[in-house]
C-alpha positions, 0 to 999 in steps of 0.5 A, a space after each residue: 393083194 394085202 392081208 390085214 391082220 388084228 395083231 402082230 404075227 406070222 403065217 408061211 405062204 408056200 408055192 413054186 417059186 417064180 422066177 419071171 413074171 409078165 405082168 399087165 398093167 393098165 395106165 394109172 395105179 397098178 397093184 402089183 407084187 414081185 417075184 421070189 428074189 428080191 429085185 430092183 424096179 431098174 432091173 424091169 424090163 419095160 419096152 414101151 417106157 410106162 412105167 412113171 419113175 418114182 411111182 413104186 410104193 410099198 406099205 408099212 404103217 404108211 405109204 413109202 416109196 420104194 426101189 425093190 420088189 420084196 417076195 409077198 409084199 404088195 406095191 402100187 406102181 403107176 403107169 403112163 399107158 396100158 402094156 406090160 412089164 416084165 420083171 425077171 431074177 438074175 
């Protein structure tokens, strides 16, 4: 998801928290959020390896790549194959 607002400011999203998350991706980009806790894209468990390294991007003004899941941020991230992942806080 990505949200776009006509000028700066903030809004609450509230739900259950998350705590593990399997998330299927298919090969190419991939639009894909995080869980409730910040987490390391190093701490995903990918069984298959197709996860490209270096391929999770965030954005702020502008595409960046980045090392961390943030909760409610949004991240494109490419995968060399279809399969899942899962991402899970410690």
């Amino acid at each position: 998801y990505w949200l776009r607002f006509n000028e700066a400011g903030s809004t609450t999203i509230s739900g259950t928290p998350i705590n593990e998350l399997t998330i299927s991706l298919n090969e190419g980009w991939n639009l894909v959020s995080g869980l409730s806790e910040d987490i390391s894209i190093y701490s995903v468990s990918d069984p298959d390896s197709i996860i490209i390294p270096g391929t999770l991007y965030g954005f702020n003004e502008g595409y960046l790549e980045t090392d961390l899941f943030v909760p409610g941020k949004g991240y494109w991230l490419r995968a060399n194959n279809s399969g899942n992942i899962i991402l899970t806080s410690e």
